[in-house]
C-alpha positions as CSV (number, residue, x, y, z in Angstrom):
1,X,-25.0,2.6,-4.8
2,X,-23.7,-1.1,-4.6
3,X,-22.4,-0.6,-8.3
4,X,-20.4,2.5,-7.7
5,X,-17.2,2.5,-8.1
6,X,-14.3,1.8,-5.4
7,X,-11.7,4.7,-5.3
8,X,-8.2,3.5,-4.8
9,X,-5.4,5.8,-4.5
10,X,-1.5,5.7,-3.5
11,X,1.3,8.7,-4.0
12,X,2.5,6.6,-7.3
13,X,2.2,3.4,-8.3
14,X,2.9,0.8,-5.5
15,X,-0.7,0.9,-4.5
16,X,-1.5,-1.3,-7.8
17,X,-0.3,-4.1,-5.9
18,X,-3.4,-3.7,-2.9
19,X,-5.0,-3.3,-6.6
20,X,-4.0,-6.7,-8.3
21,X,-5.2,-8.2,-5.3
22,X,-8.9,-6.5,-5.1
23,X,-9.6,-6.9,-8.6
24,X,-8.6,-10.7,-8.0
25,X,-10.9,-11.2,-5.0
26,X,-13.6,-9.3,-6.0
27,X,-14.1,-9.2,-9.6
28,X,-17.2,-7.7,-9.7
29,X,-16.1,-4.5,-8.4
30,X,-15.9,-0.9,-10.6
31,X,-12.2,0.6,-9.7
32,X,-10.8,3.7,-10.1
33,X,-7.3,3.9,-8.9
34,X,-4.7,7.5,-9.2
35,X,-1.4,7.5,-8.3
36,X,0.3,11.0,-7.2
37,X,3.7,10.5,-10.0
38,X,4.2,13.8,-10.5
39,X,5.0,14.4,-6.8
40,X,6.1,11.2,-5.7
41,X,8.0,10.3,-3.4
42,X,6.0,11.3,-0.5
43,X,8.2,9.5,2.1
44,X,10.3,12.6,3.2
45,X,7.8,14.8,2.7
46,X,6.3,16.7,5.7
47,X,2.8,15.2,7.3
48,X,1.1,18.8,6.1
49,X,2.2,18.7,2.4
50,X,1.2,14.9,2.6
51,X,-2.0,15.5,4.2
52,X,-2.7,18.2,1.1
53,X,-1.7,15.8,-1.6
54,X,-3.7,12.8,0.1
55,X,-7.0,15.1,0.2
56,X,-6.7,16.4,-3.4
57,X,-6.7,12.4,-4.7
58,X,-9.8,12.3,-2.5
59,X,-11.7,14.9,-4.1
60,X,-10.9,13.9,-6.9
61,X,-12.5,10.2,-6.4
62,X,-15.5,11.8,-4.7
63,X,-16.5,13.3,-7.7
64,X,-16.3,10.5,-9.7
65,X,-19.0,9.0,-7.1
66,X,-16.7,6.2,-5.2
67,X,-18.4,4.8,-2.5
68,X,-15.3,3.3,-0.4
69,X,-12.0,5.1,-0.4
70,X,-9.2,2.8,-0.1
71,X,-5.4,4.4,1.0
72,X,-3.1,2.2,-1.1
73,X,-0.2,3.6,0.2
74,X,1.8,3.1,3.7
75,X,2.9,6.4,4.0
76,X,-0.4,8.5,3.6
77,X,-2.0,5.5,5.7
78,X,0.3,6.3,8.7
79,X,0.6,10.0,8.4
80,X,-2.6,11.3,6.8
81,X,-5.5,8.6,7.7
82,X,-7.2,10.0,10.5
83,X,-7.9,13.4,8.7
84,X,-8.7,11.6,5.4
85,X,-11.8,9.4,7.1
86,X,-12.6,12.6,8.9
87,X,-13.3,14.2,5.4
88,X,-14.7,11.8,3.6
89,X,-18.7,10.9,3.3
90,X,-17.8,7.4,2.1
91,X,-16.0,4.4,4.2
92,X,-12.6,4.7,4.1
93,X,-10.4,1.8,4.7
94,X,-6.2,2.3,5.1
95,X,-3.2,-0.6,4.7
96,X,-1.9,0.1,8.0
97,X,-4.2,-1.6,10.5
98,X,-5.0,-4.9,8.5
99,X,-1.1,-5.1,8.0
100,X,-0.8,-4.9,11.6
101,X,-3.6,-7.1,12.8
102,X,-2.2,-9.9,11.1
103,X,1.1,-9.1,12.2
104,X,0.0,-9.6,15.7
105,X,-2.1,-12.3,15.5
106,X,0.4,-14.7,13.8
107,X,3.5,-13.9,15.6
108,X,4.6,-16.4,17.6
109,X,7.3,-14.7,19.3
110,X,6.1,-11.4,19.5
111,X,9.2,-9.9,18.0
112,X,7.9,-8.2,14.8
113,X,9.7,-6.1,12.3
114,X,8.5,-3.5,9.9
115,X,10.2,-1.5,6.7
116,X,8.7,1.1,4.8
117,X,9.8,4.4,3.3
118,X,11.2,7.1,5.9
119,X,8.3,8.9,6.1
120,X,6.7,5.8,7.3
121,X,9.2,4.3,9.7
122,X,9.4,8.2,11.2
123,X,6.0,8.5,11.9
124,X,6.1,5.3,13.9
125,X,2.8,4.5,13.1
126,X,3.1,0.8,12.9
127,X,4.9,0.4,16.3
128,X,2.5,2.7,18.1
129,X,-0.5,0.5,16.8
130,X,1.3,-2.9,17.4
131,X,1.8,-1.7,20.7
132,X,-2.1,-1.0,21.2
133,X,-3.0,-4.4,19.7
134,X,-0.2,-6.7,21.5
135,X,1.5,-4.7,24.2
136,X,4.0,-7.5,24.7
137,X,5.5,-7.1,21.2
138,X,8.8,-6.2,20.7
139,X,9.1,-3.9,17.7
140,X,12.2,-3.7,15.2
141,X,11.5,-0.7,12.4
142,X,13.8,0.3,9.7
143,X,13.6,2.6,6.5
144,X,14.8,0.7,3.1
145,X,14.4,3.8,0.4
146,X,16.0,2.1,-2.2
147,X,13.7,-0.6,-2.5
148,X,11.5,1.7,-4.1
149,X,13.8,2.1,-7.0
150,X,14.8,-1.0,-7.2
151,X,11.2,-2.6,-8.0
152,X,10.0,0.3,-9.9
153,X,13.4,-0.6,-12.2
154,X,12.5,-4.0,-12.7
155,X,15.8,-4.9,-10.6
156,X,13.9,-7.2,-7.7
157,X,16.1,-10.5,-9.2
158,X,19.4,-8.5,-9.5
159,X,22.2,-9.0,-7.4
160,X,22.4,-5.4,-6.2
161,X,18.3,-6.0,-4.8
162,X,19.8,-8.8,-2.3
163,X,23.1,-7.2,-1.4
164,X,20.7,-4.3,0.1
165,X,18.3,-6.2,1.4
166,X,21.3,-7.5,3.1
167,X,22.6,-4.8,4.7
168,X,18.6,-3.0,5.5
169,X,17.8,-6.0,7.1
170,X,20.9,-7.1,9.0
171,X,19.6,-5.4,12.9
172,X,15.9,-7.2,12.2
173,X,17.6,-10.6,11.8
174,X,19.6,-9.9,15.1
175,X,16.6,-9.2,16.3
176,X,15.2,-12.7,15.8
177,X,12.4,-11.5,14.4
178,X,9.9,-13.8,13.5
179,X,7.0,-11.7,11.8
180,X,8.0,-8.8,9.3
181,X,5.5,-6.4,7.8
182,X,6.4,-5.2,4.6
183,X,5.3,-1.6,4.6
184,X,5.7,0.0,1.8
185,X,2.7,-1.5,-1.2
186,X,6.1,-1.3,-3.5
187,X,7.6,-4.6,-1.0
188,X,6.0,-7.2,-2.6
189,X,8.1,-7.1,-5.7
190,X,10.9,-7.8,-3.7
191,X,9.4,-10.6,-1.5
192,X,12.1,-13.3,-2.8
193,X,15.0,-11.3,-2.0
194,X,13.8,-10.0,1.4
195,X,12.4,-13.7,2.2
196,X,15.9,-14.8,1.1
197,X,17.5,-12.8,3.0
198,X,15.9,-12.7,6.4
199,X,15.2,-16.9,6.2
200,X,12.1,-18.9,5.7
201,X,11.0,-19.1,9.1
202,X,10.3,-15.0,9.1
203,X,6.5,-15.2,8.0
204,X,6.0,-11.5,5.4
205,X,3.0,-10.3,5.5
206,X,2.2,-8.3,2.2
207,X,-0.4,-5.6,3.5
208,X,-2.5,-6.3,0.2
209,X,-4.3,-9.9,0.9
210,X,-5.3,-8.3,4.8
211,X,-6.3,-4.9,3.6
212,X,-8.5,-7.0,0.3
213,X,-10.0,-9.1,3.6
214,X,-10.8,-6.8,5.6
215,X,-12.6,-4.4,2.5
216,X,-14.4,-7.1,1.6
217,X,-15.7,-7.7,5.2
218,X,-16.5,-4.0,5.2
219,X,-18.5,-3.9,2.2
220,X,-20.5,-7.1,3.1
221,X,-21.8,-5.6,6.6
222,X,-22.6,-2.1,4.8
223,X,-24.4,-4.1,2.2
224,X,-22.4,-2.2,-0.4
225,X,-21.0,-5.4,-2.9
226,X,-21.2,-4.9,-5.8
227,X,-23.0,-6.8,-8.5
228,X,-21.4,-5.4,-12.0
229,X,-21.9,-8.0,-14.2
230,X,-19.0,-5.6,-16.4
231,X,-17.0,-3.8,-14.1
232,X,-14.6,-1.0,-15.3
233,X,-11.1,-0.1,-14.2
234,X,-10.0,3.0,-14.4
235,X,-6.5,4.1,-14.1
236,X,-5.1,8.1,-13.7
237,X,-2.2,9.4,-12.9
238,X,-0.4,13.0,-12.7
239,X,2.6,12.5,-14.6
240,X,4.0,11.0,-17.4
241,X,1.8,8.0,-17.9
242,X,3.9,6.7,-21.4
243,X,7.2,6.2,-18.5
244,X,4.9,4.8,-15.8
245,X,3.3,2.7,-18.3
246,X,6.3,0.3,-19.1
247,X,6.3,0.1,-14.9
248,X,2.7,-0.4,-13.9
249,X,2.9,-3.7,-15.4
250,X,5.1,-5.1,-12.6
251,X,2.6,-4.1,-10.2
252,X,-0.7,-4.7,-11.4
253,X,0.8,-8.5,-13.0
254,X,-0.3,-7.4,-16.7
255,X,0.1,-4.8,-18.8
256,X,-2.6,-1.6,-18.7
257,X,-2.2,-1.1,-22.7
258,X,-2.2,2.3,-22.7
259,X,-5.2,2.6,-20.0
260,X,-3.5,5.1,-17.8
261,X,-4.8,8.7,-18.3
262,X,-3.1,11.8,-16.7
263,X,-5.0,14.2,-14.7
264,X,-4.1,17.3,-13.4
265,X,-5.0,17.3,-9.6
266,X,-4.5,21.4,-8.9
267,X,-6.9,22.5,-11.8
């Protein structure tokens, strides 16, 4: 079982930057990652119609004989989580509370900010677990939808990236926040400009290097490393993978070459 694949799956293609990072740390792992692009965004969908989307991926990674799940994406983590580990027969291992765990540990302050798509920031799952973890914390949450675009277009250096980031972030900075969770996996394209704009004493933390820490602590105590002397990657996704090709690049930090194959998740 150790040399079984790990399924890794986001609504589109933000989740190849928890990815980058798991391939990176543990190179002898099998992946098989699927991003939803036919239906993405899930953001302002409602919790039942992401729940149904999140649950299809995961069939379709349990039959390819994964044996951990990852959730690679911020909004099915906050919205859909509980019901997806309550399904599965493998581990299961969200963004959400490694994000937060680090969040809280490191803060000096207490005062914490989060962004993330507006399904995320609605469902207030980061604030509720902050809460739990550090009840002192003071919690600043705000939805930043165009971000999304924005690194998906390859526009994280243009001007138009920082002007928004400007005006998103403007009530965390009078805040005084000094710890901001970037909650959305498609953030970490645009760490310069959001760093830039909220100063270099806010600390970012990028819910990939926790959530690649904390998976590799999970596998280690269920004895389930793996050992794959070649490991394979395997990418799908539901839509248009010739226009998501030119994109996953920026995300993954090298080019797929024409390794994305499109499934069809309601056959």
């Amino acid at each position: 079982m150790n040399n079984q694949p790990i399924g890794i799956f986001d609504s589109g293609i933000g989740g190849l930057t928890v990815t980058k990072e798991i391939v990176k740390t543990l190179p002898q792992e099998s992946i098989i990652y699927i991003g939803d692009t036919a239906r993405v965004p899930y953001g302002p969908r409602s919790d039942e119609v992401i729940t149904k989307f999140a649950l299809e991926m995961v069939n379709f990674l349990l039959k390819r004989k994964v044996k951990f799940l990852v959730v690679a994406c911020n909004t099915i983590s906050a919205v859909a989580y509980s019901k997806i580990k309550k399904f599965s027969p493998v581990p299961v291992l969200g963004v959400l509370k490694p994000a937060v765990f680090k969040a809280a540990r490191i803060s000096k302050t207490g005062r914490i900010g989060v962004i993330g798509t507006d399904g995320t920031i609605k469902s207030n799952a980061y604030g509720e677990l902050l809460k739990k973890i550090r009840p002192d914390a003071t919690i600043i949450s705000c939805a930043c939808p165009l971000f999304v675009p924005i690194a998906e277009e390859g526009l994280n250096k243009h001007k138009a990236a920082k002007l928004i980031a400007k005006e998103y972030l403007k009530e965390l900075i009078k805040a005084r926040v000094d710890t901001l969770i970037l909650g959305c996996t498609h953030y970490p394209l645009l760490y310069k400009a959001i760093s830039e704009t909220v100063g270099d004493e806010v600390i970012l933390v990028d819910s990939s290097v926790p959530t690649t820490e904390m998976l590799k602590a999970r596998l280690t105590e269920a004895k389930l490393l793996g050992k794959n002397r070649k490991p394979t990657l395997e990418f799908y996704v539901t839509d248009a993978p010739d226009r998501v090709q030119k994109v996953a690049g920026r995300f993954f930090g090298e080019k797929l070459n024409g390794r994305l194959k499109k499934v069809n998740l309601e056959e």
